[in-house]
N, C-alpha and C positions, 0 to 999 in steps of 0.2 A: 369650597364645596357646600361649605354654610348657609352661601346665599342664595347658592342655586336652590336648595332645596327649599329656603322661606319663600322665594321667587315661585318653583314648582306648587306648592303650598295656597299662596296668596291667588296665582290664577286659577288654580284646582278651585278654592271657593267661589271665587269670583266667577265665574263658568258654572256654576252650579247655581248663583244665582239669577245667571244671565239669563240664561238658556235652561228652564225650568220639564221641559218637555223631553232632554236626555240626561236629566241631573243622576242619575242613578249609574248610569253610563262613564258621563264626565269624573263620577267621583271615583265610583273602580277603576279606572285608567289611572287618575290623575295620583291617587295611595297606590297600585301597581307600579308606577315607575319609580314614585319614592321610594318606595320598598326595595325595588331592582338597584337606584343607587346607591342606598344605603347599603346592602350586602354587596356590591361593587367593591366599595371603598373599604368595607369593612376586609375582605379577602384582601383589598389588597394594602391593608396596615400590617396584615398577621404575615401574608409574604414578607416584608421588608422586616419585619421585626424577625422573623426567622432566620435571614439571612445578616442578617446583623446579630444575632446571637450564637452564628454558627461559625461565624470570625473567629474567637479564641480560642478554637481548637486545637489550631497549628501552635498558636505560643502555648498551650498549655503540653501539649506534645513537646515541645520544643525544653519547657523547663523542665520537664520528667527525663528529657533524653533519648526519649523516641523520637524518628524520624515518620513524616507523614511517609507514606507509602508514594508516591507522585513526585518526590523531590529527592534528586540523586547525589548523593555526598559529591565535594570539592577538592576532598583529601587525594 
């Protein structure tokens, strides 16, 4: 995702120098989508860390002695 965005990054300038007549244009677009990836990626670090942090529930239920509510004794 790193390189996308130096990729995104490098043309965003480059297109602003190109093309001098919608450089104002190209660079709002070009920081708009970086931005849009970035909190993309961003949300979806903090998902995955969420749910990997909501893993030890059961075992710490588990060592207390409670049972999760969703899982029916074997006895």
């Amino acid at each position: 995702m790193t390189y996308v965005l130096l990729m995104l990054a490098y043309f965003t300038l480059l297109s602003v120098i190109l093309v001098p007549e919608h450089r104002s244009l190209l660079g709002i677009l070009g920081s708009v989508v970086m931005i849009l990836i970035m909190a993309g990626q961003r949300v979806t670090l903090a998902r995955q860390a969420e749910r990997y942090l909501a893993r030890p529930r059961a075992v710490l239920n588990r060592a207390v002695g409670r049972r999760p509510p969703d899982v029916k004794s074997h006895r």
